[in-house]
PyMOL commands that place a pseudoatom at each C-alpha (Angstrom):
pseudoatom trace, name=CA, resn=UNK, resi=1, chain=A, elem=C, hetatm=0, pos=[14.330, 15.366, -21.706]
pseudoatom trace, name=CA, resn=UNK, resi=2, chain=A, elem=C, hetatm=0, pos=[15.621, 18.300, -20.284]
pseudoatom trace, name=CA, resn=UNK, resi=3, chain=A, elem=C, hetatm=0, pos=[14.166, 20.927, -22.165]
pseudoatom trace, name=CA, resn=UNK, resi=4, chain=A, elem=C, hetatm=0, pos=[10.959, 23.767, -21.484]
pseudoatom trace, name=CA, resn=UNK, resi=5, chain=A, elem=C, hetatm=0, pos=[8.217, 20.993, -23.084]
pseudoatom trace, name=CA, resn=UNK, resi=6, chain=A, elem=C, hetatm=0, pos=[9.089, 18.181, -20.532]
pseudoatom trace, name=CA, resn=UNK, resi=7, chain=A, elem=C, hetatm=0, pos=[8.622, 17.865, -17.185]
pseudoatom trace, name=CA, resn=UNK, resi=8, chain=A, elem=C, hetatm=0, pos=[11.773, 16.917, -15.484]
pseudoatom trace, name=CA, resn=UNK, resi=9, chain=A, elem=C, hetatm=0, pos=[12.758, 15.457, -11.926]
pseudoatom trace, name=CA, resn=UNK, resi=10, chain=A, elem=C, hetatm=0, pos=[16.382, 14.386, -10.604]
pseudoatom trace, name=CA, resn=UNK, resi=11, chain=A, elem=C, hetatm=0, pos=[18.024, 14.350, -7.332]
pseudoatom trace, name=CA, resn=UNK, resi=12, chain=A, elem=C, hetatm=0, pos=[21.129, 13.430, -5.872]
pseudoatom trace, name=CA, resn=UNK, resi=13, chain=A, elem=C, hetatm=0, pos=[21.846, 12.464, -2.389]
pseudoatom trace, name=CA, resn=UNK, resi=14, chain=A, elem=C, hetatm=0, pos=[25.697, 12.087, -0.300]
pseudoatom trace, name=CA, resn=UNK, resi=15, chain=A, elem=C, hetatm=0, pos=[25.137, 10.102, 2.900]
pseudoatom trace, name=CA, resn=UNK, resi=16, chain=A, elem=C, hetatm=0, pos=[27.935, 8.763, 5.998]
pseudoatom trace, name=CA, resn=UNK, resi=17, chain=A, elem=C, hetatm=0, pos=[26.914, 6.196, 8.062]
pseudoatom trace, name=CA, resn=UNK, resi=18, chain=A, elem=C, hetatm=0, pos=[28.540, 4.009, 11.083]
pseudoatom trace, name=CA, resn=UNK, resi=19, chain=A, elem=C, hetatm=0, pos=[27.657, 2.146, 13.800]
pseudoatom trace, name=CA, resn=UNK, resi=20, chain=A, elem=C, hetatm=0, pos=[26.184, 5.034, 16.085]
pseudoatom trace, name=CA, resn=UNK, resi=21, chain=A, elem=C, hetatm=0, pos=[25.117, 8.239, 13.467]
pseudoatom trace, name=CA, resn=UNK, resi=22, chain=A, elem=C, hetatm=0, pos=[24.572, 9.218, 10.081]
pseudoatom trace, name=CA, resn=UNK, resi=23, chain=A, elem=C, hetatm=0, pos=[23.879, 12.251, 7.919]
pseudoatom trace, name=CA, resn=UNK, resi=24, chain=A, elem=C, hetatm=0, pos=[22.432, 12.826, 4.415]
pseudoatom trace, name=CA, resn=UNK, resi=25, chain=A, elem=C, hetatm=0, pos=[22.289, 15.619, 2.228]
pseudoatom trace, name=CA, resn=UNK, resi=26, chain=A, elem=C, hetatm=0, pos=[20.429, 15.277, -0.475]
pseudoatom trace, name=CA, resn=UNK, resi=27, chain=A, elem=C, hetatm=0, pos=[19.553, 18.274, -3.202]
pseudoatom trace, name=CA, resn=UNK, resi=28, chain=A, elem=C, hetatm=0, pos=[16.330, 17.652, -6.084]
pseudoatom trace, name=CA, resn=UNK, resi=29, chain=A, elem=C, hetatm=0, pos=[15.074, 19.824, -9.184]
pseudoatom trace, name=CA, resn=UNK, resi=30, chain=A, elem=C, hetatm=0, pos=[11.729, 19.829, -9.997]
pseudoatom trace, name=CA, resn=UNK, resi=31, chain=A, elem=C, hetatm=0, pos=[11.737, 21.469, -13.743]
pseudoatom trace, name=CA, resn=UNK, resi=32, chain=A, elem=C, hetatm=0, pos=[7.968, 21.659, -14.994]
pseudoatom trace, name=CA, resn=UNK, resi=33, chain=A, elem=C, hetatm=0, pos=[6.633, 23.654, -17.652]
pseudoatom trace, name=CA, resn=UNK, resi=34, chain=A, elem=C, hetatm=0, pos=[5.713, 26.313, -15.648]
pseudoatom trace, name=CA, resn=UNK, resi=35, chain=A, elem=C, hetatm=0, pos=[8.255, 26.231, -12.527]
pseudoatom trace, name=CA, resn=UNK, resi=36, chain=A, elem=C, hetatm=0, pos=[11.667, 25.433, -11.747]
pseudoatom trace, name=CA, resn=UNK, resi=37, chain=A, elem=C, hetatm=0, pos=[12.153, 23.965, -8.009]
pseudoatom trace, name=CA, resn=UNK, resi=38, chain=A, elem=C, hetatm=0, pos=[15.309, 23.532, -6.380]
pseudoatom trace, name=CA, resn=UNK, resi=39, chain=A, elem=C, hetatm=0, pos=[15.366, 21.313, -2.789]
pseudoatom trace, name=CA, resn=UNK, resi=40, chain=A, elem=C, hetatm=0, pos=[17.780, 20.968, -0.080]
pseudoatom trace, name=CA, resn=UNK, resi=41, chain=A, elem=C, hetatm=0, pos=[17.276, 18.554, 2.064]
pseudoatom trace, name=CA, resn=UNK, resi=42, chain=A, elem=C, hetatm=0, pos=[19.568, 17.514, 5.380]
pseudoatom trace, name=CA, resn=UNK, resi=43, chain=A, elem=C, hetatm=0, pos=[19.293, 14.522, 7.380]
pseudoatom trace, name=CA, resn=UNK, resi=44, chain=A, elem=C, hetatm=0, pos=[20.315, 12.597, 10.360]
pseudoatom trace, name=CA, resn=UNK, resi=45, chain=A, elem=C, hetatm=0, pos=[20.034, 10.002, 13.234]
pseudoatom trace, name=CA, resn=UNK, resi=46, chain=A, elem=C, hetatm=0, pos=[22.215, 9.375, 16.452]
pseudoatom trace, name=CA, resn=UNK, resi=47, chain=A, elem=C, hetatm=0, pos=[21.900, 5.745, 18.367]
pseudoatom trace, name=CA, resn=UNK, resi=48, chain=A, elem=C, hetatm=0, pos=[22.372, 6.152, 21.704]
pseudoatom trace, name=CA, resn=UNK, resi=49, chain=A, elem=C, hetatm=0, pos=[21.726, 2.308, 22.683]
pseudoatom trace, name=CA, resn=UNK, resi=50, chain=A, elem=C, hetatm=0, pos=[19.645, 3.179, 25.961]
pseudoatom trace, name=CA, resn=UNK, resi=51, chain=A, elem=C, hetatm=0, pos=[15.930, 3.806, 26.890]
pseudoatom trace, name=CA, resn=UNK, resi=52, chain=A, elem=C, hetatm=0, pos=[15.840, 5.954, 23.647]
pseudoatom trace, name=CA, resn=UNK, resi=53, chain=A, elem=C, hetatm=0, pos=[17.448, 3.753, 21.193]
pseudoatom trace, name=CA, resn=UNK, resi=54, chain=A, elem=C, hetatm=0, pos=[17.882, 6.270, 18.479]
pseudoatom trace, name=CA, resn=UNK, resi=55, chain=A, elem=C, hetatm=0, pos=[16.978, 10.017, 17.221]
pseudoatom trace, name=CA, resn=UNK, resi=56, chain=A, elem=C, hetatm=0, pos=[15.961, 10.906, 13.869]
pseudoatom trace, name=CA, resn=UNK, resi=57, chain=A, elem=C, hetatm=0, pos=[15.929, 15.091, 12.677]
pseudoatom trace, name=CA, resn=UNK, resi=58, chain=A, elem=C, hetatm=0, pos=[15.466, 16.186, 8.596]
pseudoatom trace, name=CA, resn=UNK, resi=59, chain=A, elem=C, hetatm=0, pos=[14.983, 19.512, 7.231]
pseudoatom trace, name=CA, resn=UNK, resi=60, chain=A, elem=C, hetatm=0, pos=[14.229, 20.498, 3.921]
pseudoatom trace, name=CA, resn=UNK, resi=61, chain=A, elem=C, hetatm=0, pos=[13.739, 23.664, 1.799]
pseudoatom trace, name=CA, resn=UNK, resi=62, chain=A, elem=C, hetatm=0, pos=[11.877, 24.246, -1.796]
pseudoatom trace, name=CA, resn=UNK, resi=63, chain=A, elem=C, hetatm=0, pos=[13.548, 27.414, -3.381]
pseudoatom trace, name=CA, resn=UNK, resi=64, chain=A, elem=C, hetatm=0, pos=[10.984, 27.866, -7.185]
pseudoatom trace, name=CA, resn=UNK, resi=65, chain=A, elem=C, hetatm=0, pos=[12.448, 30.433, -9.082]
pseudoatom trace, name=CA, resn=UNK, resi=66, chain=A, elem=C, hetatm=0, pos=[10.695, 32.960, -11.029]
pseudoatom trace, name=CA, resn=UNK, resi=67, chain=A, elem=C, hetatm=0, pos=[7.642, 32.736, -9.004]
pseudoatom trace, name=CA, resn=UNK, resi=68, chain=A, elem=C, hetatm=0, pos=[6.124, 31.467, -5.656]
pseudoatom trace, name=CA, resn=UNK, resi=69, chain=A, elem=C, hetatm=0, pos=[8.392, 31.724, -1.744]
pseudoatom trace, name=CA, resn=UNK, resi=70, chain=A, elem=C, hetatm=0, pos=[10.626, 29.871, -0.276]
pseudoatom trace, name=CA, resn=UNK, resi=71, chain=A, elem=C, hetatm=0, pos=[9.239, 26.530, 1.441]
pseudoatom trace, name=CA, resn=UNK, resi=72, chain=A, elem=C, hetatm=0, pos=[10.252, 24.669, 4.114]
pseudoatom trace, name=CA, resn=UNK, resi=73, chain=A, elem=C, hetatm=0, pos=[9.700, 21.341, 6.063]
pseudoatom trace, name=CA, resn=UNK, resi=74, chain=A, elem=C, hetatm=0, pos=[10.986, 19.413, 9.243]
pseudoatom trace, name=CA, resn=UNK, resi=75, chain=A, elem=C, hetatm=0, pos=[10.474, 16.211, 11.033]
pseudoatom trace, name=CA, resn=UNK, resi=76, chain=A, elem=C, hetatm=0, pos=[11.987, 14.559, 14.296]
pseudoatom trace, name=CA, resn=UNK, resi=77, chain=A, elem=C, hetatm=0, pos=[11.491, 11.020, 15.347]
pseudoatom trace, name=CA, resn=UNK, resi=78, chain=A, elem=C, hetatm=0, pos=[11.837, 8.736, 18.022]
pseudoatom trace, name=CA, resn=UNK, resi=79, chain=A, elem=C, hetatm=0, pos=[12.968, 5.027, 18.506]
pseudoatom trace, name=CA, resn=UNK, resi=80, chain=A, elem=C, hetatm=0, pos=[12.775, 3.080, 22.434]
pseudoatom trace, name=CA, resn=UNK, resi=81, chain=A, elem=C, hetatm=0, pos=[15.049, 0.250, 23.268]
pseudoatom trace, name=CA, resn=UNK, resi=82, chain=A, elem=C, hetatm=0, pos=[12.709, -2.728, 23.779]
pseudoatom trace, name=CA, resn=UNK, resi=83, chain=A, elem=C, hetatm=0, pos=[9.684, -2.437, 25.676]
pseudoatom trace, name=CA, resn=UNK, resi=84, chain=A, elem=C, hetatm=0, pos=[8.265, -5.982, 25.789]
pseudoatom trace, name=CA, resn=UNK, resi=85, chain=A, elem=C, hetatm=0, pos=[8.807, -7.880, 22.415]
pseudoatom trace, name=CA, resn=UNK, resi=86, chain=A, elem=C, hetatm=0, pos=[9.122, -4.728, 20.374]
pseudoatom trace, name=CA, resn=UNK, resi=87, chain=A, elem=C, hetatm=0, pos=[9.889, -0.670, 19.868]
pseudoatom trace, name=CA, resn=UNK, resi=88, chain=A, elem=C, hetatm=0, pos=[8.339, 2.536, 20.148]
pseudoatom trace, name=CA, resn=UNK, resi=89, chain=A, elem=C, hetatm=0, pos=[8.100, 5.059, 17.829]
pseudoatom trace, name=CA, resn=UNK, resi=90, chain=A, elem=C, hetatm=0, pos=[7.033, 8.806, 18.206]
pseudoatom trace, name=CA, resn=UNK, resi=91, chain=A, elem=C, hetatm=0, pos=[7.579, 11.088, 15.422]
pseudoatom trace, name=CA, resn=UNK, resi=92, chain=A, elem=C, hetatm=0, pos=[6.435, 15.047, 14.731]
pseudoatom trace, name=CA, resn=UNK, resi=93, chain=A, elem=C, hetatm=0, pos=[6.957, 16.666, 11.180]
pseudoatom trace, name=CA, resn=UNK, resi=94, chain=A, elem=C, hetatm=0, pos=[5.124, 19.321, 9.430]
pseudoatom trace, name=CA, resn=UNK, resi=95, chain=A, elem=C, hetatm=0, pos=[2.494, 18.432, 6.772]
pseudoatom trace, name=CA, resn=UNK, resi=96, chain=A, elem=C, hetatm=0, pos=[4.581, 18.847, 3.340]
pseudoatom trace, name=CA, resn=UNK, resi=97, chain=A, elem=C, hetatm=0, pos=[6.172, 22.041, 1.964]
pseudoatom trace, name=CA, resn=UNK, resi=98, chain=A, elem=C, hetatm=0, pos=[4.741, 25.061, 3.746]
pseudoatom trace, name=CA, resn=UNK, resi=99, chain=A, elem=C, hetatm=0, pos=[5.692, 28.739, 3.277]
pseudoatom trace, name=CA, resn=UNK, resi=100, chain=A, elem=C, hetatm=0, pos=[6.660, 31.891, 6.220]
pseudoatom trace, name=CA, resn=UNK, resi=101, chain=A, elem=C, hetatm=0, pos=[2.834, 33.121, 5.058]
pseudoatom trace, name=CA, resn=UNK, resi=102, chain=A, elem=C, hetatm=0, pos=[1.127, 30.199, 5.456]
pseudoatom trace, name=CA, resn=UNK, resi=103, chain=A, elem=C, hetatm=0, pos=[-0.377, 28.194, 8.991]
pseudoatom trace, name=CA, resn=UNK, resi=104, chain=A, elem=C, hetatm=0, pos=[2.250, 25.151, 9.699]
pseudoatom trace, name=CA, resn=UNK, resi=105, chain=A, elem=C, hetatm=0, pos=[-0.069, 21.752, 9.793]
pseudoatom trace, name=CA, resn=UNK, resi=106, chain=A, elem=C, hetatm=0, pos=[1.564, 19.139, 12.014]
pseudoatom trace, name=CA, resn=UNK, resi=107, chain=A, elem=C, hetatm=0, pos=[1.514, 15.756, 11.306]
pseudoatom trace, name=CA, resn=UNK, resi=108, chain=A, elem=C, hetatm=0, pos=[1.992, 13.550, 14.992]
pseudoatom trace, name=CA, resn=UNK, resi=109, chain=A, elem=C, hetatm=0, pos=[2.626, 9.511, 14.768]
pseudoatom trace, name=CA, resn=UNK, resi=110, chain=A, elem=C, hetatm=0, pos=[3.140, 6.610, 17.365]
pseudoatom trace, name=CA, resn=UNK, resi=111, chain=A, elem=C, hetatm=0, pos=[3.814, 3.203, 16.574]
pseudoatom trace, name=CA, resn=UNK, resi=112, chain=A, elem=C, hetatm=0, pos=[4.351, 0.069, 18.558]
pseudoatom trace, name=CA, resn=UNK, resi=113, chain=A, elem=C, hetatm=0, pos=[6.174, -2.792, 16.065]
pseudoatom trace, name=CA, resn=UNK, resi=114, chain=A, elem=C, hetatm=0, pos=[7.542, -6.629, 17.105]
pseudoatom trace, name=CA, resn=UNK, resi=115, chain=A, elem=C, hetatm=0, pos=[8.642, -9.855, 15.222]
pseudoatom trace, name=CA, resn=UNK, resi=116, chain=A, elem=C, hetatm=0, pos=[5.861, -12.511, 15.213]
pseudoatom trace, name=CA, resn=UNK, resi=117, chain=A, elem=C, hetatm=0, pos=[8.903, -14.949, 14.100]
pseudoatom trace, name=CA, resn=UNK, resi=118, chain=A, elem=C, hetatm=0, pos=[11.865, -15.550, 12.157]
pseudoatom trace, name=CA, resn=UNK, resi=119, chain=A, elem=C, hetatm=0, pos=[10.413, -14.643, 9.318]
pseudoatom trace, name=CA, resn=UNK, resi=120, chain=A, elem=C, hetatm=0, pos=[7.010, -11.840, 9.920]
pseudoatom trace, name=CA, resn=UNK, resi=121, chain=A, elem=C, hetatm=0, pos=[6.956, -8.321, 11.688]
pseudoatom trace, name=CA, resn=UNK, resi=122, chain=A, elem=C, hetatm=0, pos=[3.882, -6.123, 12.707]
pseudoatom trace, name=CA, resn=UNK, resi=123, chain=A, elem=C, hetatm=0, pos=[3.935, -2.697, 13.263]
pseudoatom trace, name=CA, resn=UNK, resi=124, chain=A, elem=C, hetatm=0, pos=[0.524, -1.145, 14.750]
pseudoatom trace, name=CA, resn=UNK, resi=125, chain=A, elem=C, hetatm=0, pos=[0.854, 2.893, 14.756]
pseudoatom trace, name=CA, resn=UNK, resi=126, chain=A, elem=C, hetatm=0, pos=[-1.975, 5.607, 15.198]
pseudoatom trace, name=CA, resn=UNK, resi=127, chain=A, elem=C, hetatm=0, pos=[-1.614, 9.109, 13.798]
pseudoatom trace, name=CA, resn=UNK, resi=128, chain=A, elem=C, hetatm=0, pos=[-3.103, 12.628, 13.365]
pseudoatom trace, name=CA, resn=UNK, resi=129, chain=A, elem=C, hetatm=0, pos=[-2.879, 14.795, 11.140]
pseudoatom trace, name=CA, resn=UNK, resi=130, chain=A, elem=C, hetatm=0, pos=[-3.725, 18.658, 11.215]
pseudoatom trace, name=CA, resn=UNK, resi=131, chain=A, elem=C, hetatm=0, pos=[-5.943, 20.139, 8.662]
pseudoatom trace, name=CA, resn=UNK, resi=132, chain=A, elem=C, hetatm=0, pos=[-6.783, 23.660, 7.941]
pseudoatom trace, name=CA, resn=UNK, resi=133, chain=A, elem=C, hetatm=0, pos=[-8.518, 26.274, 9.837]
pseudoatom trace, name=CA, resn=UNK, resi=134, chain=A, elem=C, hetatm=0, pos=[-12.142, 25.387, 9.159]
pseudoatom trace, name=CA, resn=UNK, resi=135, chain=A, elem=C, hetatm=0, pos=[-11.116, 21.818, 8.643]
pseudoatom trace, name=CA, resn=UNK, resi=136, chain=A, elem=C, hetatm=0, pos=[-11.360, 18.666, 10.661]
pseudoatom trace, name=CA, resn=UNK, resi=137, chain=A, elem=C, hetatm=0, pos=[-8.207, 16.620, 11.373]
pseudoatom trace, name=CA, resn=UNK, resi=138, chain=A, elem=C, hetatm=0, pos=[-7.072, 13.540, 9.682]
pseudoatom trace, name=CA, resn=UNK, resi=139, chain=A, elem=C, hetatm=0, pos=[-6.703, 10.636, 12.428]
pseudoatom trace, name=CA, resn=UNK, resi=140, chain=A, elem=C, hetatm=0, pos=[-6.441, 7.156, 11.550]
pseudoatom trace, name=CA, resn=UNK, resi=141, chain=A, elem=C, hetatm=0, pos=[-5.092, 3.571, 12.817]
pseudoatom trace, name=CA, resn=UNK, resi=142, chain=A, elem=C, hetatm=0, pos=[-2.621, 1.466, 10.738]
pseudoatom trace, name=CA, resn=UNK, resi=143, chain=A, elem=C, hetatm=0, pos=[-1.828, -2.253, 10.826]
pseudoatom trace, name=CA, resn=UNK, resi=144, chain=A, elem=C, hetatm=0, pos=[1.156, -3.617, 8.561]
pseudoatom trace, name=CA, resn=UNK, resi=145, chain=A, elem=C, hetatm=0, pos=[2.615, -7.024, 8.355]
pseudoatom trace, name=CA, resn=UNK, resi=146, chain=A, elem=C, hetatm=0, pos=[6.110, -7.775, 6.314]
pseudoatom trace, name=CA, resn=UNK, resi=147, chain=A, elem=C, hetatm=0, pos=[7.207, -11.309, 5.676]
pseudoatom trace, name=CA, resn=UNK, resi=148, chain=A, elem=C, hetatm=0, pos=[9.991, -12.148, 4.315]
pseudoatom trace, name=CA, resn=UNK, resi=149, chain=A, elem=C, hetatm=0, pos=[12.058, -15.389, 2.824]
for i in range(1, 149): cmd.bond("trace and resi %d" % i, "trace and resi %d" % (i + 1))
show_as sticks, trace
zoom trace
Protein backbone atom coordinates (compact mmCIF):
# COMPACT_ATOMS: atom_id res chain seq x y z
CA UNK A 1 0.00 0.00 0.00
CA UNK A 2 0.96 3.31 -0.63
CA UNK A 3 4.16 3.05 -2.14
CA UNK A 4 5.66 3.41 -6.19
CA UNK A 5 4.96 -0.71 -6.77
CA UNK A 6 1.16 -0.50 -5.93
CA UNK A 7 -1.48 0.94 -7.50
CA UNK A 8 -3.42 3.06 -5.16
CA UNK A 9 -7.02 4.73 -5.15
CA UNK A 10 -8.77 6.82 -2.22
CA UNK A 11 -11.20 9.56 -2.11
CA UNK A 12 -12.94 11.54 0.28
CA UNK A 13 -16.15 13.32 -0.10
CA UNK A 14 -17.98 16.40 2.45
CA UNK A 15 -21.66 16.69 1.52
CA UNK A 16 -24.88 19.17 3.17
CA UNK A 17 -28.12 18.20 2.53
CA UNK A 18 -31.84 19.47 3.57
CA UNK A 19 -35.08 19.39 2.50
CA UNK A 20 -34.74 21.64 -0.74
CA UNK A 21 -30.62 21.52 -1.87
CA UNK A 22 -27.48 19.90 -1.40
CA UNK A 23 -23.81 20.15 -2.33
CA UNK A 24 -20.85 17.72 -2.40
CA UNK A 25 -17.34 18.11 -2.76
CA UNK A 26 -15.58 15.34 -3.13
CA UNK A 27 -11.53 15.15 -3.97
CA UNK A 28 -9.81 11.36 -5.30
CA UNK A 29 -6.05 10.23 -5.99
CA UNK A 30 -5.40 7.93 -8.47
CA UNK A 31 -1.56 6.82 -7.65
CA UNK A 32 -0.46 4.14 -10.38
CA UNK A 33 2.87 3.12 -11.24
CA UNK A 34 3.25 5.37 -13.83
CA UNK A 35 0.89 8.50 -12.89
CA UNK A 36 -0.28 10.33 -10.04
CA UNK A 37 -4.01 11.82 -10.51
CA UNK A 38 -5.54 14.22 -8.34
CA UNK A 39 -9.68 14.93 -8.82
CA UNK A 40 -11.92 17.59 -7.72
CA UNK A 41 -15.13 17.05 -8.03
CA UNK A 42 -18.29 19.55 -7.00
CA UNK A 43 -21.79 18.71 -6.83
CA UNK A 44 -25.29 19.78 -6.38
CA UNK A 45 -29.16 19.67 -6.71
CA UNK A 46 -31.96 22.31 -5.90
CA UNK A 47 -35.84 21.00 -5.48
CA UNK A 48 -38.00 23.40 -6.54
CA UNK A 49 -41.34 21.25 -5.95
CA UNK A 50 -43.09 22.49 -9.31
CA UNK A 51 -43.28 21.35 -13.01
CA UNK A 52 -39.44 20.78 -12.67
CA UNK A 53 -39.20 18.92 -9.51
CA UNK A 54 -35.50 19.17 -9.08
CA UNK A 55 -32.00 20.25 -10.82
CA UNK A 56 -28.94 18.33 -10.71
CA UNK A 57 -25.20 20.20 -11.92
CA UNK A 58 -21.47 18.30 -11.15
CA UNK A 59 -18.19 19.29 -12.32
CA UNK A 60 -15.09 17.61 -12.05
CA UNK A 61 -11.37 18.07 -12.88
CA UNK A 62 -8.33 15.36 -13.26
CA UNK A 63 -5.03 17.32 -12.50
CA UNK A 64 -1.91 14.03 -13.33
CA UNK A 65 1.20 15.33 -12.38
CA UNK A 66 4.38 14.81 -14.08
CA UNK A 67 2.80 14.13 -17.32
CA UNK A 68 -0.48 14.42 -19.39
CA UNK A 69 -3.18 18.04 -19.12
CA UNK A 70 -5.55 18.97 -17.10
CA UNK A 71 -9.07 17.14 -17.62
CA UNK A 72 -12.31 18.07 -17.08
CA UNK A 73 -16.00 16.84 -16.99
CA UNK A 74 -19.66 18.17 -16.40
CA UNK A 75 -23.15 16.94 -16.27
CA UNK A 76 -26.68 18.61 -15.62
CA UNK A 77 -29.87 16.77 -15.06
CA UNK A 78 -33.38 17.08 -14.91
CA UNK A 79 -36.30 15.71 -12.70
CA UNK A 80 -40.49 16.64 -13.62
CA UNK A 81 -43.07 16.63 -10.94
CA UNK A 82 -45.45 13.81 -11.92
CA UNK A 83 -46.59 13.39 -15.30
CA UNK A 84 -49.08 10.51 -15.13
CA UNK A 85 -47.94 7.73 -12.63
CA UNK A 86 -44.30 8.68 -12.81
CA UNK A 87 -41.15 11.30 -13.56
CA UNK A 88 -39.13 12.56 -16.22
CA UNK A 89 -35.71 12.66 -16.51
CA UNK A 90 -33.39 14.58 -19.02
CA UNK A 91 -29.81 14.70 -18.37
CA UNK A 92 -26.57 16.10 -20.61
CA UNK A 93 -22.89 15.36 -19.43
CA UNK A 94 -19.77 14.98 -21.32
CA UNK A 95 -18.40 11.48 -22.13
CA UNK A 96 -15.66 10.94 -19.22
CA UNK A 97 -12.49 12.99 -18.62
CA UNK A 98 -11.69 15.06 -21.69
CA UNK A 99 -8.84 17.57 -22.15
CA UNK A 100 -8.82 21.70 -23.73
CA UNK A 101 -7.08 19.69 -26.95
CA UNK A 102 -9.35 17.18 -27.38
CA UNK A 103 -13.27 17.13 -29.22
CA UNK A 104 -15.91 17.12 -26.11
CA UNK A 105 -18.28 13.81 -26.75
CA UNK A 106 -21.71 14.37 -25.22
CA UNK A 107 -23.52 11.87 -23.66
CA UNK A 108 -27.72 12.88 -23.83
CA UNK A 109 -30.34 10.63 -21.63
CA UNK A 110 -34.23 10.61 -21.07
CA UNK A 111 -36.01 8.45 -18.87
CA UNK A 112 -39.61 7.95 -17.96
CA UNK A 113 -39.79 5.79 -14.35
CA UNK A 114 -43.20 4.79 -12.11
CA UNK A 115 -44.07 2.36 -9.19
CA UNK A 116 -45.84 -0.81 -10.47
CA UNK A 117 -46.76 -1.25 -6.54
CA UNK A 118 -45.80 -1.09 -3.08
CA UNK A 119 -43.10 -2.94 -3.55
CA UNK A 120 -41.55 -2.76 -7.72
CA UNK A 121 -40.42 0.36 -9.83
CA UNK A 122 -39.61 0.59 -13.65
CA UNK A 123 -37.66 3.03 -15.17
CA UNK A 124 -37.62 2.94 -19.20
CA UNK A 125 -34.85 5.59 -20.51
CA UNK A 126 -33.27 5.94 -24.10
CA UNK A 127 -29.85 7.49 -24.63
CA UNK A 128 -27.10 8.58 -27.09
CA UNK A 129 -23.99 8.77 -26.88
CA UNK A 130 -21.38 10.70 -29.13
CA UNK A 131 -18.48 8.94 -30.57
CA UNK A 132 -15.52 10.22 -32.37
CA UNK A 133 -15.08 11.94 -35.58
CA UNK A 134 -15.14 9.01 -37.99
CA UNK A 135 -17.23 7.10 -35.54
CA UNK A 136 -20.86 6.18 -35.29
CA UNK A 137 -22.83 7.07 -32.13
CA UNK A 138 -23.73 4.86 -29.32
CA UNK A 139 -27.73 4.84 -28.94
CA UNK A 140 -29.48 2.36 -27.02
CA UNK A 141 -32.89 1.63 -24.98
CA UNK A 142 -32.86 0.53 -21.28
CA UNK A 143 -35.49 -1.26 -19.20
CA UNK A 144 -34.83 -1.73 -15.29
CA UNK A 145 -37.04 -3.13 -12.66
CA UNK A 146 -36.13 -2.82 -8.66
CA UNK A 147 -38.11 -4.73 -6.11
CA UNK A 148 -37.74 -4.48 -2.93
CA UNK A 149 -38.91 -6.17 0.64
Amino acid sequence: FFTKESADLYAIQVAYATDSYGAAVTYANSDTTTTDTTYWGLNGYYTFGSVIDSVSLGYETGNPTGTGADTSNWFAGITTDEVGPGVINLGVGSVGHTTDAQEELLLYEVSYGWDINDSMSATLGVFQEERATGSNDLAGVALTTTFSF
